[in-house]
GUVEX-751905 format. One record per atom (N, C-alpha, C): residue number from 1; residue in one letter; atom name; x, y, z. Coordinates in steps of 0.1 Angstrom, whole numbers. Atoms other than C-alpha are relative to their C-alpha. Layout:
BEGIN
  num  residu  atome     px     py     pz
  NUM       A     CA      X      Y      Z
...
***
This chain:
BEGIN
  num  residu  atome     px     py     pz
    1       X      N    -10     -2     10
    1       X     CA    392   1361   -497
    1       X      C      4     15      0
    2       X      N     -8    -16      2
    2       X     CA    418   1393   -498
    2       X      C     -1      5    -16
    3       X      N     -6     -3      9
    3       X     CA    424   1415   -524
    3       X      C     20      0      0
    4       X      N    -11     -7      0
    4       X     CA    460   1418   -532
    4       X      C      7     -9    -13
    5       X      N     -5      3     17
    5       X     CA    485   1402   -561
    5       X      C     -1    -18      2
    6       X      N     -1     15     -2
    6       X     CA    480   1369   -571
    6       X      C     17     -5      1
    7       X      N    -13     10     -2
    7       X     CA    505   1340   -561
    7       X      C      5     -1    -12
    8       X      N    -10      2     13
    8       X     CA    534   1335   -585
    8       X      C     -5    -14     -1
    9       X      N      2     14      6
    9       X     CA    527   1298   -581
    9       X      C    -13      0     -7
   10       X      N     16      2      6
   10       X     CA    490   1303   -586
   10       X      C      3      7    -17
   11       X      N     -7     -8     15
   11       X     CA    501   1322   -622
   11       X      C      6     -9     -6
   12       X      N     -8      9      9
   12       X     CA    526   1293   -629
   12       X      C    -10    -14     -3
   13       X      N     12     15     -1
   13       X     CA    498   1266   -622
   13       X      C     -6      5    -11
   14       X      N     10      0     12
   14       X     CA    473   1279   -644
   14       X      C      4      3    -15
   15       X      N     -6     -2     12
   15       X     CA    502   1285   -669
   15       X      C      0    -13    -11
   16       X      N     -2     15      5
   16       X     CA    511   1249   -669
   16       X      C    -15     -9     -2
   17       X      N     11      7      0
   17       X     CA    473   1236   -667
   17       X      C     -6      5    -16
   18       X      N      7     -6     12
   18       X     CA    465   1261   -700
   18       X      C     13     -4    -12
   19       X      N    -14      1      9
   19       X     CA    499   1246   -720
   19       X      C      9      9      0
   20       X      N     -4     -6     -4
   20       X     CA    517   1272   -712
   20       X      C     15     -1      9
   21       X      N    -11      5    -14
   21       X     CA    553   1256   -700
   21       X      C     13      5     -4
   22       X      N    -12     -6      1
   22       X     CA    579   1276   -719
   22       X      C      3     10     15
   23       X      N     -5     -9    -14
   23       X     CA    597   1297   -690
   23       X      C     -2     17     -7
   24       X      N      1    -19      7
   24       X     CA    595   1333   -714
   24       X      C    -11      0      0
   25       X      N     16     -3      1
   25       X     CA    559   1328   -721
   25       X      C     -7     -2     14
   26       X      N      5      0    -14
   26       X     CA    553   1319   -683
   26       X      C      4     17      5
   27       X      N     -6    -13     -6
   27       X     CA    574   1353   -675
   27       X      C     -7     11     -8
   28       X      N      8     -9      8
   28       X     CA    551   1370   -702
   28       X      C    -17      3      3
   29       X      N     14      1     -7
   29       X     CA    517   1360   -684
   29       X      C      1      5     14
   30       X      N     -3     -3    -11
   30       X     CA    533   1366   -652
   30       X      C     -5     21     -4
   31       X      N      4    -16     -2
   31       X     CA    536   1404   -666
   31       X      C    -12      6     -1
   32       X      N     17     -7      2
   32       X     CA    502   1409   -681
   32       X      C     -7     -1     11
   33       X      N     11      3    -14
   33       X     CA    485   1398   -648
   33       X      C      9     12     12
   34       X      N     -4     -8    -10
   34       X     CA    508   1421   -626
   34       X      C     -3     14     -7
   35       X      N      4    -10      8
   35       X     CA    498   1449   -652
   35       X      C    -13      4     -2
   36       X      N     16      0     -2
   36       X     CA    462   1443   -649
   36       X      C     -5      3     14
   37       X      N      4     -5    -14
   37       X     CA    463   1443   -612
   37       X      C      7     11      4
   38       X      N     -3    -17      1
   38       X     CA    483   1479   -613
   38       X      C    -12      4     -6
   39       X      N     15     -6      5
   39       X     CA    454   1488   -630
   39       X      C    -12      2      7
   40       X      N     14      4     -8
   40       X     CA    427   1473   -611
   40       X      C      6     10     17
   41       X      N     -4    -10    -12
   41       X     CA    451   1491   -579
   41       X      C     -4     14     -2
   42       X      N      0    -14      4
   42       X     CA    450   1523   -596
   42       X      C    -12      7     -2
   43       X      N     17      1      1
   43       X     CA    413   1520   -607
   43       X      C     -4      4     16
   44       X      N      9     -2     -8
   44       X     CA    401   1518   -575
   44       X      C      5     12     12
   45       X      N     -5    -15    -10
   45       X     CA    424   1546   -555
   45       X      C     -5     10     -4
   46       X      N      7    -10      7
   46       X     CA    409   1569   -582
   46       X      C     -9      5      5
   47       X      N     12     -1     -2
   47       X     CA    376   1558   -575
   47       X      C     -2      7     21
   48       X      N      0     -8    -13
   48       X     CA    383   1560   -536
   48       X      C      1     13      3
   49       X      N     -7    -16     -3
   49       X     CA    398   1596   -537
   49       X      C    -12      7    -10
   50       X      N     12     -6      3
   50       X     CA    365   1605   -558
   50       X      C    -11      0      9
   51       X      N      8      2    -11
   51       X     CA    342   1591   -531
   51       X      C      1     10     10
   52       X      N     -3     -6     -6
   52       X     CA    360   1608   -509
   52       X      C     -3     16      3
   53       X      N      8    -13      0
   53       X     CA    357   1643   -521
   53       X      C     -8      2     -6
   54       X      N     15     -1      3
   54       X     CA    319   1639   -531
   54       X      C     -6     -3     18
   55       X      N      3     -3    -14
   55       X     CA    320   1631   -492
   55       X      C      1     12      6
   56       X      N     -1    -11     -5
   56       X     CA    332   1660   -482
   56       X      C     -7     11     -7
   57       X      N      8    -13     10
   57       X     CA    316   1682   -507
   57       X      C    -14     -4      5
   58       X      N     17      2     -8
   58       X     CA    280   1670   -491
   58       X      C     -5     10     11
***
């Protein structure tokens, strides 16, 4: 398994499986989960470019 952004279908599946079948409130889950994973992106560049220069500072 990759990291990268989940499938739009996989987001609309688990929309429709959780009741979730209006089209706004699908487009509203859609955002929170692409907002979480900017996060989780951001998170870990942080973390990498800290590793980084604790490498070099060794």
């Amino acid at each position: 398994m990759t990291l990268g952004p989940i499938p739009w279908s996989s987001i609309i599946r688990w929309g429709e499986l959780h009741g979730v079948n209006d089209l706004d409130d699908l487009a509203v889950l859609e955002h929170h989960i692409r907002a979480m994973e900017n996060a989780l992106h951001e998170f870990q560049e942080r973390r990498d470019k800290a590793k980084e220069k604790k490498g070099r500072g060794s």
